[in-house]
Each structure stands twice: as C-alpha cells, then as structure tokens.
MIDRENTOR-518742 format. One record per residue (C-alpha): residue number from 1; x, y, z. Coordinates in nm, 2 decimals. Layout:
<r><nr>NUM</nr><X>X</X><Y>Y</Y><Z>Z</Z></r>
...
***
This chain:
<r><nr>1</nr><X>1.64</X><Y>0.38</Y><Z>-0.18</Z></r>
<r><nr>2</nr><X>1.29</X><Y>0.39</Y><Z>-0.34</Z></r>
<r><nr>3</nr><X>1.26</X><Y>0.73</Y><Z>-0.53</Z></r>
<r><nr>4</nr><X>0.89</X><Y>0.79</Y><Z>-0.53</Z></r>
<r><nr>5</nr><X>0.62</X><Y>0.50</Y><Z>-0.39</Z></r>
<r><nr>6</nr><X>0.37</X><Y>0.40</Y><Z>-0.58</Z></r>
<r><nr>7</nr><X>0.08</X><Y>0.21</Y><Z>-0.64</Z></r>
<r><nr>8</nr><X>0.24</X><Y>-0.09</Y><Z>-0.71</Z></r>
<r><nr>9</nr><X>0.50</X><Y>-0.10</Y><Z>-0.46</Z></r>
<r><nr>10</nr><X>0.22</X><Y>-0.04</Y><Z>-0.20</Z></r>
<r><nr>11</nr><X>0.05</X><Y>-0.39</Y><Z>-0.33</Z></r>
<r><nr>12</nr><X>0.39</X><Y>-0.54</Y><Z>-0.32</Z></r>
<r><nr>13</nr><X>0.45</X><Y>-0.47</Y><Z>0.03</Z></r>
<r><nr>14</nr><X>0.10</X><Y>-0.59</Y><Z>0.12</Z></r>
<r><nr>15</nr><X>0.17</X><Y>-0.88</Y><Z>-0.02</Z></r>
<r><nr>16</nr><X>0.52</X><Y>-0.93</Y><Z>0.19</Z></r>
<r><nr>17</nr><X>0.33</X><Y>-0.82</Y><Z>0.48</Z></r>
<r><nr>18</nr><X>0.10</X><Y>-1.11</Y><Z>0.47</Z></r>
<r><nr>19</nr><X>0.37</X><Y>-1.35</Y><Z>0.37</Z></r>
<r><nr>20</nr><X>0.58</X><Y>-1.23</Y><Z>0.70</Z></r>
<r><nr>21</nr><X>0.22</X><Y>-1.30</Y><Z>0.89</Z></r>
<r><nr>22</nr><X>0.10</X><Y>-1.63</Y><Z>0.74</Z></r>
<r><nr>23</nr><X>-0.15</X><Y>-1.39</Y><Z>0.56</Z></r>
<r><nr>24</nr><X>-0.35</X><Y>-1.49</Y><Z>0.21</Z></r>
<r><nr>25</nr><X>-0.13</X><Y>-1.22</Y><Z>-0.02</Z></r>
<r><nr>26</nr><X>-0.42</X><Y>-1.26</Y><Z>-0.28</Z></r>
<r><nr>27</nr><X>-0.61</X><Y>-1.08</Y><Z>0.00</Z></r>
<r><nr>28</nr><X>-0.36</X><Y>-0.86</Y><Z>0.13</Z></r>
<r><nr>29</nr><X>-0.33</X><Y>-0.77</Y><Z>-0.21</Z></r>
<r><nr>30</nr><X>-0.67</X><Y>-0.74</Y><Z>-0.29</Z></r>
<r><nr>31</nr><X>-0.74</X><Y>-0.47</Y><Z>0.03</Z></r>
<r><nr>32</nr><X>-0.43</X><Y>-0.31</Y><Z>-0.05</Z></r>
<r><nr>33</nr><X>-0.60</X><Y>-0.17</Y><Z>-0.42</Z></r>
<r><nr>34</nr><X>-0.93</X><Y>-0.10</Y><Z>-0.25</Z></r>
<r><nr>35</nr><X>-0.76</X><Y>0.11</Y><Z>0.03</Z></r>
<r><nr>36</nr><X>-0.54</X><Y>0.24</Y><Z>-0.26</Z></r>
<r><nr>37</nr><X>-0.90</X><Y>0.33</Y><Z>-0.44</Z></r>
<r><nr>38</nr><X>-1.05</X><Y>0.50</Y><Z>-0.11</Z></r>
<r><nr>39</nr><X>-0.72</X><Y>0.72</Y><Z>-0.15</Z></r>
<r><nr>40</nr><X>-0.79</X><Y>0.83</Y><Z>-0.48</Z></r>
<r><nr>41</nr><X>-1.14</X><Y>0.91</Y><Z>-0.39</Z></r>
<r><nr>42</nr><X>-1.09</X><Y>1.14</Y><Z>-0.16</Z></r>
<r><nr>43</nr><X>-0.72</X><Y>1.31</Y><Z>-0.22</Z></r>
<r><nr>44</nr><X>-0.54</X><Y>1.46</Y><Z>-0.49</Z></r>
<r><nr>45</nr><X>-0.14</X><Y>1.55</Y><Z>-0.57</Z></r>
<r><nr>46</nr><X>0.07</X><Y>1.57</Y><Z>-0.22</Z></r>
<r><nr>47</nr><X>-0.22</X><Y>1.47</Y><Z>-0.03</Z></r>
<r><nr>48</nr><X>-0.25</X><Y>1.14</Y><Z>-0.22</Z></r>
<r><nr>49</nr><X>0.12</X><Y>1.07</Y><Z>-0.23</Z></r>
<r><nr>50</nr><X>0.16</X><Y>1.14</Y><Z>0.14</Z></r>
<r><nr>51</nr><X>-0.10</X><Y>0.91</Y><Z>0.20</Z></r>
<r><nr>52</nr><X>0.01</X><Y>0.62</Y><Z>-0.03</Z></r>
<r><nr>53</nr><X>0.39</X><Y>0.67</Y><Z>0.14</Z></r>
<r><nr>54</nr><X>0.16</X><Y>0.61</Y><Z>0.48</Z></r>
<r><nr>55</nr><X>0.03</X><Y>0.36</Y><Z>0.34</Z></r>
<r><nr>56</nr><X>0.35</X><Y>0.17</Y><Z>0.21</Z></r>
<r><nr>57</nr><X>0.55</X><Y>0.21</Y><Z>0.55</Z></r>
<r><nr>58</nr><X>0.26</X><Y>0.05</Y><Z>0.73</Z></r>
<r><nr>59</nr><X>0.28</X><Y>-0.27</Y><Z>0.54</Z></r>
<r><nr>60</nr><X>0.64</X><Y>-0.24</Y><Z>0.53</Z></r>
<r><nr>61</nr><X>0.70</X><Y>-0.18</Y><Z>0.87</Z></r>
<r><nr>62</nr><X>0.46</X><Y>-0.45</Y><Z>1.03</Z></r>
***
C-alpha cells in the first residue's frame, strides 16, 4: 500500500492510464504536471494532498 501519493506517482499513473487506453504517455504525462501545477496554484497542505490523492485514483481507476 502506497503511504502518501505524490507528485510523481500521479505522473506515473497518467502514464499507465494512457498505456491501458492506447494513449500517448508523453502526453498523459505531460497534462498530468500541468493539472499537478493548477493544484499547486490554487491549494495548500491537506487541501493539496487531498486533491493530488483525487487526482491519482482517477488515473488509476480508469
């Protein structure tokens, strides 16, 4: 079990997403670190970790 999600693993499951969809992963990866980006924008602490754990299961998941 993953212990706290971050950044990375978010990109990495982008990147499984779009190989599971017949996706490009450069560009699954690529929107990945801008919607991580967005994220940091606008949130800080809990919110921002909340959000990037949102953010991981929806790749992961789909």
């Amino acid at each position: 079990m993953i212990e706290r999600i971050h950044e990375d693993l978010v990109i990495q499951a982008a990147r499984e997403w779009a190989a599971r969809a017949n996706k490009n992963d450069v560009a699954a990866a690529a929107n990945a670190l801008d919607e991580i980006s967005a994220l940091k924008a606008k949130l800080t602490g809990d919110e921002y970790d909340q959000a990037i754990e949102r953010l991981y299961r929806e790749y992961d998941e789909s």
